[in-house]
KEKE-3310 file (N, C-alpha, C; in steps of 0.2 Angstrom, whole numbers, plus 5000, padded with zeros to 4 digits):
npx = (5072:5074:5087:5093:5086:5094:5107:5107:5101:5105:5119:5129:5127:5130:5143:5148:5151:5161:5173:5171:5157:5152:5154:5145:5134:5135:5141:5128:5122:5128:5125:5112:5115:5121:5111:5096:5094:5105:5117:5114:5118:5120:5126:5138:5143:5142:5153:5163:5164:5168:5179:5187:5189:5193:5189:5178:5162:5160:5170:5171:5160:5165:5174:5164:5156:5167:5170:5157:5158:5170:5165:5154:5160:5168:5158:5154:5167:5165:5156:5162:5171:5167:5167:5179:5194:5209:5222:5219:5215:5228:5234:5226:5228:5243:5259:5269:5283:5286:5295:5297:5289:5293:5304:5303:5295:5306:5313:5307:5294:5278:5262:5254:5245:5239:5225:5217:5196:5200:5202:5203:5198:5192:5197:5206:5209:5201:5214:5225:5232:5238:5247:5258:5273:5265:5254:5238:5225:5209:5202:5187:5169:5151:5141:5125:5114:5113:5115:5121:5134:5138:5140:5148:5160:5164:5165:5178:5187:5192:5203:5215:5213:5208:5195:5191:5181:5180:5178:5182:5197:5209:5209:5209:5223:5231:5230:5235:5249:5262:5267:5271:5261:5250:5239:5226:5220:5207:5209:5202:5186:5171:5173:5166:5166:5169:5177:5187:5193:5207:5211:5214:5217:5210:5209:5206:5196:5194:5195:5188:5198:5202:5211:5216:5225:5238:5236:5235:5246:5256:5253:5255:5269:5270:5275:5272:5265:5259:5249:5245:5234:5232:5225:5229:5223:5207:5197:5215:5225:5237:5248:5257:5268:5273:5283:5279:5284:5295:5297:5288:5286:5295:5291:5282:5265:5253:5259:5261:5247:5246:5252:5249:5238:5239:5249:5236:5230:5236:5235:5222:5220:5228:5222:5205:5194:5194:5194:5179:5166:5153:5153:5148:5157:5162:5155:5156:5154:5164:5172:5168:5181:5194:5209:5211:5206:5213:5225:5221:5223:5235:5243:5236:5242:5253:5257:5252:5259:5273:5279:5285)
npy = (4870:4862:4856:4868:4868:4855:4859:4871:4868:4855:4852:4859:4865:4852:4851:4856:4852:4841:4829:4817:4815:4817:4805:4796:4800:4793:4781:4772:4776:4766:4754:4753:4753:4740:4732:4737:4746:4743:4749:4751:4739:4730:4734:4736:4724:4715:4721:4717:4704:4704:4709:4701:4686:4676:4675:4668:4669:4671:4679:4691:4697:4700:4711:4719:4724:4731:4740:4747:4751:4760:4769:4773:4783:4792:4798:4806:4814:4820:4829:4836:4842:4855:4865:4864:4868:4876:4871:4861:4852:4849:4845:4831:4828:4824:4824:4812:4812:4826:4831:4826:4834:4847:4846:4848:4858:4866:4865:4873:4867:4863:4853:4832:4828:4814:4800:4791:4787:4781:4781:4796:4809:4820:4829:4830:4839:4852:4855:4853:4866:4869:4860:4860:4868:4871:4880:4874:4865:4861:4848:4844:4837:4847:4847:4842:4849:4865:4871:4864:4861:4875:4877:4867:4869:4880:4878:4869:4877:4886:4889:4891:4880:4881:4877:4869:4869:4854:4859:4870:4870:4873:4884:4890:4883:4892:4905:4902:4901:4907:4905:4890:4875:4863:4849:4845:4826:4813:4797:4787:4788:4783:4785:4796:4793:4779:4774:4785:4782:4775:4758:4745:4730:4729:4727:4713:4716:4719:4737:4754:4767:4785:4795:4808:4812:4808:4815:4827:4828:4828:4837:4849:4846:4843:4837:4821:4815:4802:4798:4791:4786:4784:4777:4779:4781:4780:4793:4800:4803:4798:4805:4797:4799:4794:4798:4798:4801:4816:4819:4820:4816:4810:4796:4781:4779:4777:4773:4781:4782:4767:4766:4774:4769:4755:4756:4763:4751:4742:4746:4744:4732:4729:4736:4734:4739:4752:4757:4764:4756:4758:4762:4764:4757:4749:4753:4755:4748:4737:4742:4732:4730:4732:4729:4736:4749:4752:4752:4765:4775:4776:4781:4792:4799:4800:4807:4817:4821:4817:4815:4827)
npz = (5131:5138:5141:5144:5158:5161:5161:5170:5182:5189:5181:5181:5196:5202:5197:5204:5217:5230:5223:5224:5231:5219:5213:5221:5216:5204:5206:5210:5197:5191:5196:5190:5178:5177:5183:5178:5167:5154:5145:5128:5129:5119:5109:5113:5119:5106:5103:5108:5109:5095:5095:5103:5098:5106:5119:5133:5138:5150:5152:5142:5151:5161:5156:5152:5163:5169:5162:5162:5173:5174:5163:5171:5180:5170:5168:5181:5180:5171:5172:5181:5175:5169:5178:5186:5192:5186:5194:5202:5189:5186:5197:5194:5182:5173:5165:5159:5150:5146:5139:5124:5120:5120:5117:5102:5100:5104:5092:5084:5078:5075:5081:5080:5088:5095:5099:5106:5112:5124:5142:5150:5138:5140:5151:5145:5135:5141:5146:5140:5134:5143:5150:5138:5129:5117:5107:5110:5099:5096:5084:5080:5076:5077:5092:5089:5097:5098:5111:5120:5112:5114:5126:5132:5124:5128:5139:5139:5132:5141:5150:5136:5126:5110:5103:5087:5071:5062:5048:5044:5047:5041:5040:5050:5054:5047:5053:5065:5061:5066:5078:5087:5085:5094:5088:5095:5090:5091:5086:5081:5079:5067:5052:5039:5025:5018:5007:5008:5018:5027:5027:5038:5048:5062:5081:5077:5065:5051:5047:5045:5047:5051:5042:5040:5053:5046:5035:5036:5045:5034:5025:5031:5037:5050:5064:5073:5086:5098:5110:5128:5138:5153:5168:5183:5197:5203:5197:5194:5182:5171:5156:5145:5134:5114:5101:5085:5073:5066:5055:5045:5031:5025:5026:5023:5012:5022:5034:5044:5050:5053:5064:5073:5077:5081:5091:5101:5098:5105:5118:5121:5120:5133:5145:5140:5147:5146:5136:5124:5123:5120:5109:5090:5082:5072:5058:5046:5028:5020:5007:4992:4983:4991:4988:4976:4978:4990:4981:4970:4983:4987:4974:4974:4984:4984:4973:4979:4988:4988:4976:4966)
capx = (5071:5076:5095:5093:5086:5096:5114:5109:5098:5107:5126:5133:5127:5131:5151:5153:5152:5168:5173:5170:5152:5149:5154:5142:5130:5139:5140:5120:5120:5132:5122:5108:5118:5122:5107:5091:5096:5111:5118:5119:5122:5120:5133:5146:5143:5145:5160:5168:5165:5172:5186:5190:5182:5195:5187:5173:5156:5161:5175:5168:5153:5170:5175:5158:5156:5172:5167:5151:5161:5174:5162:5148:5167:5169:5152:5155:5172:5163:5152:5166:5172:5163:5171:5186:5201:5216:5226:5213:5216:5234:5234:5223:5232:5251:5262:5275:5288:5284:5301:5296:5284:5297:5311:5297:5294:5311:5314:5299:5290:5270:5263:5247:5245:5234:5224:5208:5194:5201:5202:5196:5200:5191:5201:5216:5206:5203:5221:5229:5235:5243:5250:5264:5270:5262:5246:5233:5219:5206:5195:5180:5162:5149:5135:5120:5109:5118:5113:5125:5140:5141:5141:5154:5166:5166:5170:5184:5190:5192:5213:5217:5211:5205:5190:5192:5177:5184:5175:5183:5203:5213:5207:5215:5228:5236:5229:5243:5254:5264:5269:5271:5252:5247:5232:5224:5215:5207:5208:5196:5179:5172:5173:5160:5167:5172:5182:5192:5197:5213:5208:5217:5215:5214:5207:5203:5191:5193:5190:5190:5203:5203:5216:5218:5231:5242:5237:5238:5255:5262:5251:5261:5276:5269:5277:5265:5263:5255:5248:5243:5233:5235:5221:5232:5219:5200:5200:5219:5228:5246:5248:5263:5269:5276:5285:5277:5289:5295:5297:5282:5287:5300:5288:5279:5258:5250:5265:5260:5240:5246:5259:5246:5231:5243:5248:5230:5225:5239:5234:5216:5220:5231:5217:5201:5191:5196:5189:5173:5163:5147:5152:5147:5162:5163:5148:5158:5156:5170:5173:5169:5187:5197:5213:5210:5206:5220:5232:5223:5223:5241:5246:5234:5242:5261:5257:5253:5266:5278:5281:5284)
capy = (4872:4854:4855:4874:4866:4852:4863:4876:4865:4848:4847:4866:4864:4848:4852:4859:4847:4839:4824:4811:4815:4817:4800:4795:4799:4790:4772:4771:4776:4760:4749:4754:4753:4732:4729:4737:4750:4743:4755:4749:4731:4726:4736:4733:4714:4712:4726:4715:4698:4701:4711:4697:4680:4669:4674:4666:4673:4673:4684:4695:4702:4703:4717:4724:4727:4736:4744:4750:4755:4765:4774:4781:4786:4796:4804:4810:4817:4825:4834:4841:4845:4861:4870:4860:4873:4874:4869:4852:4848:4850:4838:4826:4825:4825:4819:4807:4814:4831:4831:4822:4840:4854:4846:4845:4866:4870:4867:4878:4863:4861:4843:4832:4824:4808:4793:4789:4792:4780:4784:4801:4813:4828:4832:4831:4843:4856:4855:4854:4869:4869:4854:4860:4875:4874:4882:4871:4867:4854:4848:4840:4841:4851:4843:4842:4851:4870:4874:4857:4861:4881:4879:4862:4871:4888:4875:4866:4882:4891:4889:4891:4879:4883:4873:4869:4865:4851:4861:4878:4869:4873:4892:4893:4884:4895:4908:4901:4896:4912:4900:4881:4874:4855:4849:4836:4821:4808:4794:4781:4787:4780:4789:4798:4788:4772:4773:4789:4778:4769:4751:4740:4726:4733:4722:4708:4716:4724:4744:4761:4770:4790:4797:4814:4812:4807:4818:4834:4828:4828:4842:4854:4844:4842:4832:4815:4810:4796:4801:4786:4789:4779:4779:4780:4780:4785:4802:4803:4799:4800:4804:4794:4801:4790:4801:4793:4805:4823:4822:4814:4817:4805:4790:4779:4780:4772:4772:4786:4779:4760:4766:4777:4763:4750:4757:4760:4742:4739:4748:4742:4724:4727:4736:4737:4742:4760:4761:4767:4750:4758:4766:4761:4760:4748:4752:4757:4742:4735:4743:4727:4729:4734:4729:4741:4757:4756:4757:4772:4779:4777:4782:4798:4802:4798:4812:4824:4822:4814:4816:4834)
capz = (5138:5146:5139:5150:5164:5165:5162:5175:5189:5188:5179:5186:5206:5204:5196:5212:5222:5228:5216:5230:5233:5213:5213:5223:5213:5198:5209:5210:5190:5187:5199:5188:5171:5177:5184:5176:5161:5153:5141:5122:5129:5112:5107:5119:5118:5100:5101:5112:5106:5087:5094:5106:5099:5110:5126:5134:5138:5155:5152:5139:5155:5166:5154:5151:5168:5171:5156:5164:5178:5171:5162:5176:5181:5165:5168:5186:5179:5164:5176:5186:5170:5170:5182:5190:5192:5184:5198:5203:5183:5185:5201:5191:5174:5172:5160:5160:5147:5140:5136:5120:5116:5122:5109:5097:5103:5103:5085:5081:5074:5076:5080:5079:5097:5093:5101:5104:5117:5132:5146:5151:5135:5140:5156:5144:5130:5144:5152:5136:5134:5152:5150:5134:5127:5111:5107:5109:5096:5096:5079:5081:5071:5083:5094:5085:5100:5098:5119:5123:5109:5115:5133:5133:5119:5132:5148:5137:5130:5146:5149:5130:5120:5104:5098:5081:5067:5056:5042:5044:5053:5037:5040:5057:5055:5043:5056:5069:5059:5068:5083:5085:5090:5095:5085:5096:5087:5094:5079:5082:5078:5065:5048:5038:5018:5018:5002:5009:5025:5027:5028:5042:5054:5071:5085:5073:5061:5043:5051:5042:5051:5048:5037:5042:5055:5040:5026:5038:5046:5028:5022:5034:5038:5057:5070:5076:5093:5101:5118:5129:5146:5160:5175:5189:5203:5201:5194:5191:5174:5167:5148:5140:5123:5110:5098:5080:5068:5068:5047:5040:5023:5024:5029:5017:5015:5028:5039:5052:5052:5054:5068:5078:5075:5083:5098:5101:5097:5110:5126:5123:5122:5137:5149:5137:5151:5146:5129:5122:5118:5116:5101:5087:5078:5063:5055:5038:5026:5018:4999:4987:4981:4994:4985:4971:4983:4992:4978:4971:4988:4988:4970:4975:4990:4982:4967:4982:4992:4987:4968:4970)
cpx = (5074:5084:5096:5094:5091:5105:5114:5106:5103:5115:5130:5132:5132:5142:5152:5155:5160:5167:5171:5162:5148:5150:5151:5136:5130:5139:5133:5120:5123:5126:5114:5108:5118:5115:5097:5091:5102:5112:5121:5123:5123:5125:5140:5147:5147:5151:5166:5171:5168:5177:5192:5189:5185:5191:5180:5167:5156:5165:5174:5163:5159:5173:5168:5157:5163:5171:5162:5155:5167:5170:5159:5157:5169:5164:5152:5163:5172:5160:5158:5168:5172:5165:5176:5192:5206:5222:5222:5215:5226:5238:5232:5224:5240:5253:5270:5283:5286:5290:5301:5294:5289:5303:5309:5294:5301:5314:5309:5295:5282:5269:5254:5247:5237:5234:5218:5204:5194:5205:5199:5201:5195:5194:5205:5214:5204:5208:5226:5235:5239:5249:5257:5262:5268:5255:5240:5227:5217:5200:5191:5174:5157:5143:5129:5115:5114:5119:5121:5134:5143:5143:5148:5159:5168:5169:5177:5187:5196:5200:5216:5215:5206:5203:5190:5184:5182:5181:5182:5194:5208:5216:5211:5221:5234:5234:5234:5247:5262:5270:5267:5263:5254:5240:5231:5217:5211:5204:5204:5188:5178:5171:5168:5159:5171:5176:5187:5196:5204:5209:5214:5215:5217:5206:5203:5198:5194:5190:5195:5194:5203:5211:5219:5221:5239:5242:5237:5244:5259:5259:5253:5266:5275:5271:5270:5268:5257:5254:5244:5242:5233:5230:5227:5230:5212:5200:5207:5222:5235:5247:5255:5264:5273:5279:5286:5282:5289:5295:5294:5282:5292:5299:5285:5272:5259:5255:5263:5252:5242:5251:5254:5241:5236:5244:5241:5228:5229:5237:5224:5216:5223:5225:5211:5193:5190:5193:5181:5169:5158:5148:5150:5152:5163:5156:5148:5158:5162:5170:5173:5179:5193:5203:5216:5212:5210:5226:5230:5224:5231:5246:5241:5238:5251:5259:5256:5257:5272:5282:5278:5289)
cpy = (4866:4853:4862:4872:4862:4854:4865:4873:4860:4848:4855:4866:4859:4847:4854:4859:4844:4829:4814:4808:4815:4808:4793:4792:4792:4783:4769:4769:4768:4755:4749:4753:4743:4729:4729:4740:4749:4748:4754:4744:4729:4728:4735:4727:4711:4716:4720:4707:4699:4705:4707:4688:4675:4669:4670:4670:4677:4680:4691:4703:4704:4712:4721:4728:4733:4740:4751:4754:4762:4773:4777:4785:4793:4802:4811:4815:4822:4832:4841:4844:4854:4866:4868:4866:4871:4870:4862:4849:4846:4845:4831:4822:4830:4820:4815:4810:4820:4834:4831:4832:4846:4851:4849:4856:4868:4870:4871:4873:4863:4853:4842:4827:4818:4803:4794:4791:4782:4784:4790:4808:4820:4832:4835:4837:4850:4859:4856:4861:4872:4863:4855:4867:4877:4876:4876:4869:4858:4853:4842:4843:4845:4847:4846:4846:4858:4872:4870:4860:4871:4878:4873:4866:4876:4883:4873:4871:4886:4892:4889:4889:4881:4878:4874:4868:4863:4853:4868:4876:4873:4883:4895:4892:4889:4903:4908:4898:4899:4906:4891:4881:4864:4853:4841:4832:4814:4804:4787:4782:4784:4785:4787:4793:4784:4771:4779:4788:4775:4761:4746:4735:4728:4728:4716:4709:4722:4734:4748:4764:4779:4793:4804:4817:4813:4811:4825:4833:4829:4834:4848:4853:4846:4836:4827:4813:4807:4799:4793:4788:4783:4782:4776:4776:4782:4792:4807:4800:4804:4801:4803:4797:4798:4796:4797:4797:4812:4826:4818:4814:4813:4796:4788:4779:4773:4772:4775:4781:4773:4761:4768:4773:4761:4752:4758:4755:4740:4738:4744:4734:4723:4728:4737:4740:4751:4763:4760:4761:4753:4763:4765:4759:4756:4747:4754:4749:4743:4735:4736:4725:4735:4736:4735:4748:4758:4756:4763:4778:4781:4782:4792:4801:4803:4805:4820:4824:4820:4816:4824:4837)
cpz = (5143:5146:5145:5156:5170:5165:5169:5181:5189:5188:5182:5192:5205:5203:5203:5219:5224:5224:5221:5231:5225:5212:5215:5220:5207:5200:5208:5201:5188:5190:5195:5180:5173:5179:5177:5168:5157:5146:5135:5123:5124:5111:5111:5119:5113:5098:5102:5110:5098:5089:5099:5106:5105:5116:5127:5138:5143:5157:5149:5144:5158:5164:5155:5157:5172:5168:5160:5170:5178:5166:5164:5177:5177:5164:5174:5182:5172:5166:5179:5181:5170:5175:5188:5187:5189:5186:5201:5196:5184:5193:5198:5184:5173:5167:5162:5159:5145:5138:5130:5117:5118:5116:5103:5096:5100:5096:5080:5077:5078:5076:5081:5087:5096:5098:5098:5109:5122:5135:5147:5146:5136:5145:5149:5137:5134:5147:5146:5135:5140:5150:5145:5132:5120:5112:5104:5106:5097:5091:5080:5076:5078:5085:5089:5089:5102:5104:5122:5119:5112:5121:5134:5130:5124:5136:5142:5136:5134:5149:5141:5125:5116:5099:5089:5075:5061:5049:5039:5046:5049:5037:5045:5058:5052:5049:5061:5068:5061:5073:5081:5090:5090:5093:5090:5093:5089:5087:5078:5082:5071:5057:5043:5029:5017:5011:5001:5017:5024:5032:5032:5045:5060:5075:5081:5069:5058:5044:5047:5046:5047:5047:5038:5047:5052:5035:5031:5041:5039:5022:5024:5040:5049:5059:5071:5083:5097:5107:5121:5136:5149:5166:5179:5195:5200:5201:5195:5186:5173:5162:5148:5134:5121:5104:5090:5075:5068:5059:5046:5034:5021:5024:5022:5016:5019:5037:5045:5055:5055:5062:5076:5081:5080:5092:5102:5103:5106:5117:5127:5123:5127:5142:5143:5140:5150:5139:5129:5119:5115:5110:5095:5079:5073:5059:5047:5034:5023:5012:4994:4984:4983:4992:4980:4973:4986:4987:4973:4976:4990:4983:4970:4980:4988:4975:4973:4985:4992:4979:4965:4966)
residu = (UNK:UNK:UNK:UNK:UNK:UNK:UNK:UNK:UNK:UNK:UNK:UNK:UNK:UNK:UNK:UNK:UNK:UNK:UNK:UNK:UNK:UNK:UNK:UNK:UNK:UNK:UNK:UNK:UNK:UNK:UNK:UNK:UNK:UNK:UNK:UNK:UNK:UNK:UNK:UNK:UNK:UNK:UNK:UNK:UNK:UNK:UNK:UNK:UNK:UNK:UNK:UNK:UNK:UNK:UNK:UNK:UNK:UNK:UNK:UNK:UNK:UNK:UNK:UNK:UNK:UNK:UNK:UNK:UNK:UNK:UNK:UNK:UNK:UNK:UNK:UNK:UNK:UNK:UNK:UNK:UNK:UNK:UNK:UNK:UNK:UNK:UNK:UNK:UNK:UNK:UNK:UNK:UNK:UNK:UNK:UNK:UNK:UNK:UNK:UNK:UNK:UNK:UNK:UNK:UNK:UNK:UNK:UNK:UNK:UNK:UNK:UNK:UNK:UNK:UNK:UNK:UNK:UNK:UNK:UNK:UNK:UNK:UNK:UNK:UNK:UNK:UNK:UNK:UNK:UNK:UNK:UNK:UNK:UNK:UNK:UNK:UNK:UNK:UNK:UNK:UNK:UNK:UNK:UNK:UNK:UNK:UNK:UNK:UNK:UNK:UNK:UNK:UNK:UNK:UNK:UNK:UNK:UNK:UNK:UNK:UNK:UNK:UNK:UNK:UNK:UNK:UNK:UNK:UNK:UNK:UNK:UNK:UNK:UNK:UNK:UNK:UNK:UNK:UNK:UNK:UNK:UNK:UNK:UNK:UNK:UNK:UNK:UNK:UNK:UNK:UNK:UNK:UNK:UNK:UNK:UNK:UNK:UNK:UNK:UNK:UNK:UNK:UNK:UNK:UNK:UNK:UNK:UNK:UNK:UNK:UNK:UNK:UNK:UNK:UNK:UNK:UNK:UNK:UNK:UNK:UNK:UNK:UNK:UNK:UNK:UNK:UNK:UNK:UNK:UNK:UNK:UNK:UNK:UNK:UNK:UNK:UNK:UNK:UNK:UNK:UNK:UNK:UNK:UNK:UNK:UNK:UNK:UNK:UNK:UNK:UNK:UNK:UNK:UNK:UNK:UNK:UNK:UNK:UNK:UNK:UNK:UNK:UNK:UNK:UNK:UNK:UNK:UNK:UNK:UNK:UNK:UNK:UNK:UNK:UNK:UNK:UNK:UNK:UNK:UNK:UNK:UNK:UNK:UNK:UNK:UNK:UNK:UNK:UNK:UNK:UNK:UNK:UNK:UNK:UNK:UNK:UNK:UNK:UNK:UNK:UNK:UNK:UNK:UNK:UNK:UNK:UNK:UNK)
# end
């Protein structure tokens, strides 16, 4: 009843507001997030501090605070979410090059469109399929509260994209395998077995990194691209594409994962205001004998794809 309540009283009036006035609301929440409520301070503190030790205390709130800022940001734009027009998303989210994605089309190849969750990736998950002319899919696990995962998956859906369950992805794909699709992935959450991770150094800690970027690009010979958003202005964003490889069968393991990670690592060491600190992302411990696990993850992954 209160996920009902607060959908149909509260987050749909309220979408329908213009994004000026939701913002409003959203300044108050931040002023409320820095002063009284802070939201998984612990967590954002100790994200920040071991992913940046050189800075100083003082430096580390400087982030936190834009931090906080950027995300009521990501809330008021979550809201409008919900029912922001085709033409207002297409105002709001533009790409840079999609040149990179129409070559990548034009040789009838399928691709995996990869980052992570800065900036604001749910615009760019309901606009998706506007944005290129591949068929747009998007795999994710499902909220845990079913009222929340229907009602959001129907708003993202609503110009084309096709919600995926990472249970069932293998099912569909082979279901449009007809036309070229874009599977986007956002590859920084934090993964569910720490001995089926690929293991790197990304912002100066030992972090599980997911692997199924890499093993579905070379599982069906899919193009990889990097996508890097860029806030513009408050509530407009520019998506960049890096064009990671068109033949991933030809690459070495880890190659595509280390390549996608990196840039990544990059953009957040340049603005890190824009990623997701409260997340609780290295919460994987570190395999006693890491050395080991990655060269059978290699000589596994070299018998399936490669020694063929």
């Amino acid at each position: 009843m209160l996920a009902k309540f607060i959908y149909y009283i509260l987050v749909i009036p309220s979408s329908f507001l213009p994004m000026w006035i939701i913002y409003l609301f959203t300044d108050f929440f931040y002023v409320l997030l820095i002063l009284f409520i802070p939201y998984r301070k612990k967590v954002v503190r100790t994200n920040l501090k071991k992913s940046f030790p050189s800075l100083s205390l003082k430096e580390i709130k400087k982030i936190e605070r834009k931090f906080y800022r950027h995300f009521t940001d990501l809330l008021a734009e979550g809201v409008k979410n919900f029912t922001i027009s085709k033409e207002g998303l297409a105002k709001r989210m533009i790409v840079e090059n999609p040149e990179i994605m129409d070559e990548i089309y034009a040789n009838n190849k399928s691709v995996i469109l990869v980052s992570g969750h800065y900036n604001n990736w749910e615009w760019l998950v309901t606009s998706q399929n506007n944005l290129f002319k591949h068929q747009a899919l998007g795999i994710g696990m499902p909220l845990s509260n079913k009222f929340w995962d229907e009602k959001i998956n129907k708003h993202r859906s609503r110009f084309g994209m096709k919600v995926v369950h990472a249970k069932n992805f293998k099912e569909v794909i082979a279901k449009e395998s007809v036309d070229p699709i874009a599977i986007l992935v956002l590859g920084d959450q934090s993964p569910p077995d720490s001995n089926k991770s690929y293991w790197m150094d990304f912002l100066n800690q030992q972090t599980a990194v997911l692997f199924g970027t890499e093993q579905m690009s070379n599982e069906y010979d899919f193009a990889v691209v990097f996508f890097k958003m860029e806030k513009v202005k408050r509530g407009h964003y520019k998506m960049c594409l890096t064009l990671v490889t068109e033949n991933p069968r030809t690459l070495n393991w880890g190659e595509i994962t280390e390549t996608h990670t990196r840039l990544l690592e990059k953009e957040i060491i340049n603005k890190p205001e824009f990623w997701i600190w409260s997340h609780k992302r290295w919460k994987r411990d570190v395999p006693a004998d890491l050395e080991q696990l990655k060269k059978d993850q290699f000589a596994k992954f070299s018998a399936k794809y490669r020694n063929q």
